[in-house]
N, CA, C and O atoms as a GROMACS GRO file, in nm:
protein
  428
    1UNK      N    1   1.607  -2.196  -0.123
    1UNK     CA    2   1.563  -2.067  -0.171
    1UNK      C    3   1.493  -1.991  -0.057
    1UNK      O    4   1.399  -2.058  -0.014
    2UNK      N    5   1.510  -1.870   0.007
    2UNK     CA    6   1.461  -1.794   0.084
    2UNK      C    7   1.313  -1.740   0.020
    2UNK      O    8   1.269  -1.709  -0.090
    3UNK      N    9   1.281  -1.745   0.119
    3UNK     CA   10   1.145  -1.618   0.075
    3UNK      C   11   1.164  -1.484   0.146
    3UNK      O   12   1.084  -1.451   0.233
    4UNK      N   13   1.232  -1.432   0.122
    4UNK     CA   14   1.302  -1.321   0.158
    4UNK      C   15   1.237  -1.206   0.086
    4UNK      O   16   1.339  -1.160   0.035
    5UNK      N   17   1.154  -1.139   0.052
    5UNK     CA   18   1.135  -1.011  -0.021
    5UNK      C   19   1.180  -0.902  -0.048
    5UNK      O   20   1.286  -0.877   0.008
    6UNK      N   21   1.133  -0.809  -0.126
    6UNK     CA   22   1.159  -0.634  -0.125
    6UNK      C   23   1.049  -0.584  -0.029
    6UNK      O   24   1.045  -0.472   0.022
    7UNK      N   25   0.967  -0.678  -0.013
    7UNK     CA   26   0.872  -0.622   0.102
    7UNK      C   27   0.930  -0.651   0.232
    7UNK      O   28   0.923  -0.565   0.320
    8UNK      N   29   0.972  -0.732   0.247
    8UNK     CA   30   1.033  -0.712   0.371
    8UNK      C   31   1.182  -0.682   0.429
    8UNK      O   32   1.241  -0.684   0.537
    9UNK      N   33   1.212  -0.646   0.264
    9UNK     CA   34   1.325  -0.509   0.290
    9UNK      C   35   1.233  -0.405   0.385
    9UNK      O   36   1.217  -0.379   0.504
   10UNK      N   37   1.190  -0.368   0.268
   10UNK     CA   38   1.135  -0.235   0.331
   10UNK      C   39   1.065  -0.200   0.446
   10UNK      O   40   1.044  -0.084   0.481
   11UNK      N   41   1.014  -0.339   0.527
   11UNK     CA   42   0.970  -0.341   0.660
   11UNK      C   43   1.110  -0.290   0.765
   11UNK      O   44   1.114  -0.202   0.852
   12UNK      N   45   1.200  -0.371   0.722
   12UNK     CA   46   1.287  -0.390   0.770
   12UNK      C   47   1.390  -0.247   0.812
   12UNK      O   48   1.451  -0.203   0.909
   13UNK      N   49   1.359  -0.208   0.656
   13UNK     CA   50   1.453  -0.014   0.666
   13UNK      C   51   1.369   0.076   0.772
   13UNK      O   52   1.420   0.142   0.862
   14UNK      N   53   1.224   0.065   0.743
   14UNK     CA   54   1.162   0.178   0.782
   14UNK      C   55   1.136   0.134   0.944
   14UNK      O   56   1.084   0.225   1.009
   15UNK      N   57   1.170  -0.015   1.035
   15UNK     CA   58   1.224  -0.052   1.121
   15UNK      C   59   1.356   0.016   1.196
   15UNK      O   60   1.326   0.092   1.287
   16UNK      N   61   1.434   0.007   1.182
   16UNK     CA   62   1.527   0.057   1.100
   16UNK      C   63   1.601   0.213   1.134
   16UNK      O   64   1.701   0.252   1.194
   17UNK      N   65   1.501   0.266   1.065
   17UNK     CA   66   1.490   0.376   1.021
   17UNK      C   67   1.460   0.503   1.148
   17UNK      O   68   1.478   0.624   1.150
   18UNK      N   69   1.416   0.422   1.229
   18UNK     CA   70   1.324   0.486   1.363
   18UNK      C   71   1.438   0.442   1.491
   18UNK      O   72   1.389   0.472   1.600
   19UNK      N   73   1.584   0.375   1.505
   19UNK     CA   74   1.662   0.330   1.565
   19UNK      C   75   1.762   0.476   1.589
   19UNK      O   76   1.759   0.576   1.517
   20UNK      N   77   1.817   0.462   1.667
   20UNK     CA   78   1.952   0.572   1.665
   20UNK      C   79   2.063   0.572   1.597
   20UNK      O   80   2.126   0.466   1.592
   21UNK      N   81   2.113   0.685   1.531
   21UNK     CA   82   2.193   0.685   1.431
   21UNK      C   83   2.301   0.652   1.478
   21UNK      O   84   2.387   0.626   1.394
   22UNK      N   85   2.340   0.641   1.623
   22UNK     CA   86   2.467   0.565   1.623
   22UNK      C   87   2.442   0.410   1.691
   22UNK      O   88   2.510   0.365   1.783
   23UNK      N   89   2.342   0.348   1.629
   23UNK     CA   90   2.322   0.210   1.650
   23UNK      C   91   2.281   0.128   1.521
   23UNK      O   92   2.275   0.009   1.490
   24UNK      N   93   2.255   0.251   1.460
   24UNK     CA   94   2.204   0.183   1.313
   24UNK      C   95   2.210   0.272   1.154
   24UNK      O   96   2.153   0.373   1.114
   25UNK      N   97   2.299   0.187   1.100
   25UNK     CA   98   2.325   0.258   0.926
   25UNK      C   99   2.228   0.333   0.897
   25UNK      O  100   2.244   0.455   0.891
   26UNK      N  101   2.102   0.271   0.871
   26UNK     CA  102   1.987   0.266   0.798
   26UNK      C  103   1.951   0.420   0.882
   26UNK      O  104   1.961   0.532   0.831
   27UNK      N  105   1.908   0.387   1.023
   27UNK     CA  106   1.909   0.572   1.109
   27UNK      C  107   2.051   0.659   1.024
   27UNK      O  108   2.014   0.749   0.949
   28UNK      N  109   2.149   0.644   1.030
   28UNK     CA  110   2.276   0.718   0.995
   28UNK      C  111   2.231   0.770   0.848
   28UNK      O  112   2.263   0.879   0.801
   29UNK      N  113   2.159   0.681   0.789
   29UNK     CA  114   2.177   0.767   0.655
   29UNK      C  115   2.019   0.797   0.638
   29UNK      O  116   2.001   0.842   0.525
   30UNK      N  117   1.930   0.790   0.691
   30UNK     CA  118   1.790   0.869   0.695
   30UNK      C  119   1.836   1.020   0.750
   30UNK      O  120   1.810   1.125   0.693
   31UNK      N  121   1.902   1.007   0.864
   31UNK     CA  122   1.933   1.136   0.930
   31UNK      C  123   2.023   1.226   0.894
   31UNK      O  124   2.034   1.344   0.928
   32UNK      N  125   2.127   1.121   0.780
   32UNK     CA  126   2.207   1.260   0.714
   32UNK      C  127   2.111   1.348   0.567
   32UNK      O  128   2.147   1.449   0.508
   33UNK      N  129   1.976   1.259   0.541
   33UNK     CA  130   1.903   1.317   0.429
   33UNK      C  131   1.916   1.259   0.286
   33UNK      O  132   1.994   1.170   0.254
   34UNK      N  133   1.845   1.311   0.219
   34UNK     CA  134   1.821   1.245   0.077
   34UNK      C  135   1.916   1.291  -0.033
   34UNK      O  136   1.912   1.240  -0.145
   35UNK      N  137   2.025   1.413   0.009
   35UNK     CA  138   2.139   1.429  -0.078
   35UNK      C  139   2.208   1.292  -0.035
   35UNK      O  140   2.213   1.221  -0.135
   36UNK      N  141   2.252   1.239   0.056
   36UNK     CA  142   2.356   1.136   0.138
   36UNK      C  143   2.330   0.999   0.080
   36UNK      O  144   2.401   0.916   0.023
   37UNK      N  145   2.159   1.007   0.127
   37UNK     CA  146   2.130   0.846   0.082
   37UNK      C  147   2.139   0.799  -0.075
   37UNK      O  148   2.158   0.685  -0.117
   38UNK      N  149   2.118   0.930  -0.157
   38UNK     CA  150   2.105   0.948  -0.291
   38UNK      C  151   2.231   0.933  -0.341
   38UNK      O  152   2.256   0.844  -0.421
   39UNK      N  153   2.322   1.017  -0.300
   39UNK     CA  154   2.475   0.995  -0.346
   39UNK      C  155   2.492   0.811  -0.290
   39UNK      O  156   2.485   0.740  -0.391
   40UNK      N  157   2.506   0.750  -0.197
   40UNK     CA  158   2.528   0.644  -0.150
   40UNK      C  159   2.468   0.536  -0.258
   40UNK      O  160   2.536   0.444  -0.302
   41UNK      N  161   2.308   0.562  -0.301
   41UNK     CA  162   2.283   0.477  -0.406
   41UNK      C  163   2.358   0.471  -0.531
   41UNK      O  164   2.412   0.371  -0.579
   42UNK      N  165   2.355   0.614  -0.586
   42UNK     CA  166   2.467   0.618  -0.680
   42UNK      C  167   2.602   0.589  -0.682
   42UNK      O  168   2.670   0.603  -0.783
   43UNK      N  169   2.638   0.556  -0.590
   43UNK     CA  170   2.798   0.488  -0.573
   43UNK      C  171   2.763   0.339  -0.536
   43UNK      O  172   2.846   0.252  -0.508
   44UNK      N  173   2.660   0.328  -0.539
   44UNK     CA  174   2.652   0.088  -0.533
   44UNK      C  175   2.573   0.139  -0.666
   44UNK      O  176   2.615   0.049  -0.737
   45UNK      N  177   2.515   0.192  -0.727
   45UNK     CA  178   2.472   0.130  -0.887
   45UNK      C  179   2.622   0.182  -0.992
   45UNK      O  180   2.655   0.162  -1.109
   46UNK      N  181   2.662   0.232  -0.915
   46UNK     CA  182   2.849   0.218  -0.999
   46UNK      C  183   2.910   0.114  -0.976
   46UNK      O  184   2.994   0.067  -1.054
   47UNK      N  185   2.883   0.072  -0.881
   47UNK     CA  186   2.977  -0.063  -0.824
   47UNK      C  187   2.912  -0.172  -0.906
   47UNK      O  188   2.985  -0.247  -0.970
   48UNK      N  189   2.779  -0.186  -0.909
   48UNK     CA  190   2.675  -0.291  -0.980
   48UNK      C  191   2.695  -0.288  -1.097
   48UNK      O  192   2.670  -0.395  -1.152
   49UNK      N  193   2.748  -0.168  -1.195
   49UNK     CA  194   2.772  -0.175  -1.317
   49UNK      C  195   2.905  -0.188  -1.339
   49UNK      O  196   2.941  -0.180  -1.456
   50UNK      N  197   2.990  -0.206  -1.253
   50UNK     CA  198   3.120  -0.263  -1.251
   50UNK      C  199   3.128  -0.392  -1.290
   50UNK      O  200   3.186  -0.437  -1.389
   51UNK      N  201   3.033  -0.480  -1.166
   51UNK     CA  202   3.089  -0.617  -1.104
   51UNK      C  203   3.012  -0.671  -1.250
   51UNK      O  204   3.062  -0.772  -1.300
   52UNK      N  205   2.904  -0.617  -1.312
   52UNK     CA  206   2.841  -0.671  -1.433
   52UNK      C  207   2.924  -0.689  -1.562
   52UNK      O  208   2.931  -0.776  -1.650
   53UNK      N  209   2.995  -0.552  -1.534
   53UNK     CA  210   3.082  -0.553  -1.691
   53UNK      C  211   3.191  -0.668  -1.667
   53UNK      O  212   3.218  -0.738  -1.765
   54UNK      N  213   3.259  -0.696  -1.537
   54UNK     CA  214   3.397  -0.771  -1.529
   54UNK      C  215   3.326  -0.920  -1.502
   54UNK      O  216   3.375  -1.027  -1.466
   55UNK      N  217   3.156  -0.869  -1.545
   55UNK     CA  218   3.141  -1.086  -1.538
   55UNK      C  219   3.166  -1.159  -1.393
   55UNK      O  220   3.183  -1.280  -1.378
   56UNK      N  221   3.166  -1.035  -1.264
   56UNK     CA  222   3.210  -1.116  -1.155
   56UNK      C  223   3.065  -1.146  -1.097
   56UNK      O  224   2.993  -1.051  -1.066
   57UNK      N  225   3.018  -1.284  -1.082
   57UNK     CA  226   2.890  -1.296  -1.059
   57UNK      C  227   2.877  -1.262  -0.890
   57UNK      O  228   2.786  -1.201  -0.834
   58UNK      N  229   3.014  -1.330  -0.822
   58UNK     CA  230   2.994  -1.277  -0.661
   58UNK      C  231   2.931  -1.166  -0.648
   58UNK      O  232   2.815  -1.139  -0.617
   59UNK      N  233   3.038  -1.094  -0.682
   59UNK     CA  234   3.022  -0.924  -0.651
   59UNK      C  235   2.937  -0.847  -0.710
   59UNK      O  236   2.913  -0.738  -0.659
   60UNK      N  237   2.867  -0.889  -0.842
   60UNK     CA  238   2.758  -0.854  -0.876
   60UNK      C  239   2.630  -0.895  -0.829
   60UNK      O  240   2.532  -0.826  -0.858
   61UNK      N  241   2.610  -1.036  -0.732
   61UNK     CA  242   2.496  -1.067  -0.610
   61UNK      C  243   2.544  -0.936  -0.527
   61UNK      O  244   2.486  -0.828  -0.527
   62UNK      N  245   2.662  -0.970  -0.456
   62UNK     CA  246   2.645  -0.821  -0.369
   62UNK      C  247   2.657  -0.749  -0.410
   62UNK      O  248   2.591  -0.743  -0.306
   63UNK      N  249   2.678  -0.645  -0.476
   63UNK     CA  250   2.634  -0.468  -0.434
   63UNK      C  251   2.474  -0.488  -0.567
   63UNK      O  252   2.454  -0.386  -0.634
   64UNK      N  253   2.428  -0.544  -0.580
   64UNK     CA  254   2.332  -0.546  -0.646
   64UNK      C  255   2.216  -0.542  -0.468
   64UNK      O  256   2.140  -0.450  -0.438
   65UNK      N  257   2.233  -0.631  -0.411
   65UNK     CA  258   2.226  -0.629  -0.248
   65UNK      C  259   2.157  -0.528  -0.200
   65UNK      O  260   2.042  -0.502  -0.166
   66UNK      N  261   2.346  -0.437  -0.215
   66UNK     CA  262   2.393  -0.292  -0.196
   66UNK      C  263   2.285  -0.201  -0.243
   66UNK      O  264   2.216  -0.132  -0.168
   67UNK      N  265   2.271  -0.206  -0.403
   67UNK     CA  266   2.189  -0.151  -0.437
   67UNK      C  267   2.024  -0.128  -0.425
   67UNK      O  268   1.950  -0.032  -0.444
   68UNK      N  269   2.005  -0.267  -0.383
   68UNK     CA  270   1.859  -0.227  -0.390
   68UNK      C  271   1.800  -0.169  -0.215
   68UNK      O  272   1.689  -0.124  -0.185
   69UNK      N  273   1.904  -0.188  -0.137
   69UNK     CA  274   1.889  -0.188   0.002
   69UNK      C  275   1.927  -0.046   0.008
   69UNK      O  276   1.864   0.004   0.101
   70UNK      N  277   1.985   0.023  -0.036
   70UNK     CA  278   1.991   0.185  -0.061
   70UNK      C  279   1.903   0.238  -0.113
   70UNK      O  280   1.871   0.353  -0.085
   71UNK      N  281   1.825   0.143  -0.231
   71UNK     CA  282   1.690   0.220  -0.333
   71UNK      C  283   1.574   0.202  -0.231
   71UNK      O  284   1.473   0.259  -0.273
   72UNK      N  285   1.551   0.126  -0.082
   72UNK     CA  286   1.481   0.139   0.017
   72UNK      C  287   1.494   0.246   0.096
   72UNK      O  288   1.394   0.311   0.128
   73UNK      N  289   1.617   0.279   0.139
   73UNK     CA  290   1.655   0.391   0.213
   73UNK      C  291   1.640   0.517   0.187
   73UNK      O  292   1.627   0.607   0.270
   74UNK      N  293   1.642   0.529   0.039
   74UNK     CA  294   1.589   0.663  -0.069
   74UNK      C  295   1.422   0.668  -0.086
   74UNK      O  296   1.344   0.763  -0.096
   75UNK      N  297   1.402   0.524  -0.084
   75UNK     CA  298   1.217   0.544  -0.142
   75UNK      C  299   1.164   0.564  -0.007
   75UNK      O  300   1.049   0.608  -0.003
   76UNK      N  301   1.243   0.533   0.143
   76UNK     CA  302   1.182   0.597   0.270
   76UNK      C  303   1.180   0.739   0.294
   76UNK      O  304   1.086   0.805   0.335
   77UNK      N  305   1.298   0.780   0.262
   77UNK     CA  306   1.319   0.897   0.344
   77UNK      C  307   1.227   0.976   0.237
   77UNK      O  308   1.169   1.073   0.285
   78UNK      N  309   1.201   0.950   0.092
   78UNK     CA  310   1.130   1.020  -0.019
   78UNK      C  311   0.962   0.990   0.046
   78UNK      O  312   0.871   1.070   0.023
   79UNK      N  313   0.948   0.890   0.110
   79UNK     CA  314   0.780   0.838   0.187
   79UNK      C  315   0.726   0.833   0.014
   79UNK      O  316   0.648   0.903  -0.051
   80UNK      N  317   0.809   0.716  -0.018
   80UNK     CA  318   0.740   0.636  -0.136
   80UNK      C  319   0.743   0.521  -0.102
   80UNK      O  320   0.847   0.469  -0.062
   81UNK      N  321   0.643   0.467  -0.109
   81UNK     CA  322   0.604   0.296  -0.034
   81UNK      C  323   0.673   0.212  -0.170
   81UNK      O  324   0.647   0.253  -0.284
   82UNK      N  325   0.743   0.118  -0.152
   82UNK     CA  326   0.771  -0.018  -0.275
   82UNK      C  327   0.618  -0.007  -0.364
   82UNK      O  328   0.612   0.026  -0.482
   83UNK      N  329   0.492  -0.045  -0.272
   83UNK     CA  330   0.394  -0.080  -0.371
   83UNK      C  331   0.387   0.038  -0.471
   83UNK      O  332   0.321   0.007  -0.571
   84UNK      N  333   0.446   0.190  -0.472
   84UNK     CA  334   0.381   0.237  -0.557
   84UNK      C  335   0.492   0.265  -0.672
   84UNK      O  336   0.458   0.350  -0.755
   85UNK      N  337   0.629   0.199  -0.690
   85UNK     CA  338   0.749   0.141  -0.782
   85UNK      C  339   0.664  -0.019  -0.820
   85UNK      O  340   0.688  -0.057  -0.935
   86UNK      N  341   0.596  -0.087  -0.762
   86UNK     CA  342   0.549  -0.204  -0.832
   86UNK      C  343   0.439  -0.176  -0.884
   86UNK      O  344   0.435  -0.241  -0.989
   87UNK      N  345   0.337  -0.112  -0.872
   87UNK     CA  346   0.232  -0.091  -0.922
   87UNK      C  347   0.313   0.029  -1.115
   87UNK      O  348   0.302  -0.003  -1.233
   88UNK      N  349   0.367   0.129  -1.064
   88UNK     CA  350   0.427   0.129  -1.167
   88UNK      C  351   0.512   0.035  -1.253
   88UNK      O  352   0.529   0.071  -1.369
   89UNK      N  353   0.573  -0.091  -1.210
   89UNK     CA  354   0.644  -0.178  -1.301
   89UNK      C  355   0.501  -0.260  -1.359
   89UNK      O  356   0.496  -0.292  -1.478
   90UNK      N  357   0.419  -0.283  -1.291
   90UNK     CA  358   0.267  -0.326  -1.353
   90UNK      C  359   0.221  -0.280  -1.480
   90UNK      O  360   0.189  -0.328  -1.589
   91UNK      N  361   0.228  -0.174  -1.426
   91UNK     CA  362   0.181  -0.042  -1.546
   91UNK      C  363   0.296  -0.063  -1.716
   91UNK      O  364   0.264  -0.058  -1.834
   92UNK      N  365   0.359  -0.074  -1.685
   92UNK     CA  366   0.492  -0.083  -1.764
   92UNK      C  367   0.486  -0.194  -1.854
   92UNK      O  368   0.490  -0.192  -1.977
   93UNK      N  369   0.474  -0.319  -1.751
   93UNK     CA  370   0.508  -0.432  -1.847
   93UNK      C  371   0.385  -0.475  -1.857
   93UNK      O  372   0.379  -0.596  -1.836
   94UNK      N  373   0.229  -0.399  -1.892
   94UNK     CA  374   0.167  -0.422  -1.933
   94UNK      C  375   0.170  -0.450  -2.081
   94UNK      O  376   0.092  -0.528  -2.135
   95UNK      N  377   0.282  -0.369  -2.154
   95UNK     CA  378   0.310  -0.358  -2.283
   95UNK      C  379   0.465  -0.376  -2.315
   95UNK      O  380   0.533  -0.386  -2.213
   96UNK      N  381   0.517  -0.382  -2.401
   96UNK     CA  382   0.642  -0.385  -2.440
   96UNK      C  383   0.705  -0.309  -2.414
   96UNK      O  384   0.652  -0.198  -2.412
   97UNK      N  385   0.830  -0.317  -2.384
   97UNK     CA  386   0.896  -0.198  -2.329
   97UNK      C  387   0.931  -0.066  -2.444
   97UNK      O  388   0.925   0.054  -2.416
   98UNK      N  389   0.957  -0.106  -2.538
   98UNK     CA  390   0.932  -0.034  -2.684
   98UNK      C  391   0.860   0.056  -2.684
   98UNK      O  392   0.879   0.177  -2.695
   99UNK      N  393   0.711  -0.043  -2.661
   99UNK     CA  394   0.620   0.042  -2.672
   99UNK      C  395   0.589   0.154  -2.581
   99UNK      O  396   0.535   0.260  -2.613
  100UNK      N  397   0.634   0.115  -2.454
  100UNK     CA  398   0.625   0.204  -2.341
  100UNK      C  399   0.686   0.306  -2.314
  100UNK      O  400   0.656   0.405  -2.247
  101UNK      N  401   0.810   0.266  -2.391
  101UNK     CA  402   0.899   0.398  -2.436
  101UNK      C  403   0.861   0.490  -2.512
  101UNK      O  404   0.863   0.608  -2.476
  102UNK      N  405   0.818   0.449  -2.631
  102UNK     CA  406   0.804   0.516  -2.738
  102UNK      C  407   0.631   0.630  -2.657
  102UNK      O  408   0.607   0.739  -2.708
  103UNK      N  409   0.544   0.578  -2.543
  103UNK     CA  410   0.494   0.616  -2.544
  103UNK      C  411   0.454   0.716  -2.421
  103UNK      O  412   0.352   0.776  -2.388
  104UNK      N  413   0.604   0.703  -2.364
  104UNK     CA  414   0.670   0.821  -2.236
  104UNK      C  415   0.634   0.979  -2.280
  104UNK      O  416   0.650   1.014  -2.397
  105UNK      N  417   0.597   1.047  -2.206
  105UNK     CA  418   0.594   1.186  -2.247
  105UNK      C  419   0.740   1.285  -2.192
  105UNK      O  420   0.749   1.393  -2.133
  106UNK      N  421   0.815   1.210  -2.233
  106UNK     CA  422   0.935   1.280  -2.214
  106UNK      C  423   0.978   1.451  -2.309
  106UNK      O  424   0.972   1.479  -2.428
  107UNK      N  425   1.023   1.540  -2.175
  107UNK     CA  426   1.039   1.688  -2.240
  107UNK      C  427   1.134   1.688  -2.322
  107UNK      O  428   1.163   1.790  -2.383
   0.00000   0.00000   0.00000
């Protein structure tokens, strides 16, 4: 078992991130912007809800991967740190999700 994190994803992007765009993805898609990186996430959480529905467990480890390594690349270029998506999942599953719903102030 690795001890591999989302924290040290995100060391890793915003590493990364500061490289030249023609030496590194992670530069390539900070520098094309947050329409690019945003569309890019949304095409691996299509893929992730693919490989889920057809039961393929491979391909649902990877682009799940895919996915969360793009939801770094979006929460950088947005200069939203991981801790403040975990401190909100804190917040969350303090209570039932039911309940947390039911108690969203959605317009």
């Amino acid at each position: 078992m690795s001890d591999f994190s989302l924290s040290d994803l995100e060391t890793i992007v915003a590493a990364r991130a500061k490289a030249s765009p023609d030496e590194s993805w992670t530069a390539k898609l900070v520098a094309s912007g947050q329409q690019k990186a945003a569309k890019k996430l949304g095409e691996e959480a299509v893929e992730t809800v693919i490989a889920a529905i057809r039961n393929d467990r491979q391909n649902l480890v990877d682009e799940s991967a895919d996915l969360l390594y793009h939801l770094m690349v979006v929460l950088k270029i947005a200069d939203i740190p991981l801790q403040d998506v975990l401190d909100e999942l804190a917040r969350r599953t303090s209570q039932s999700g039911l309940q947390e719903k039911a108690n969203r102030q959605d317009p």
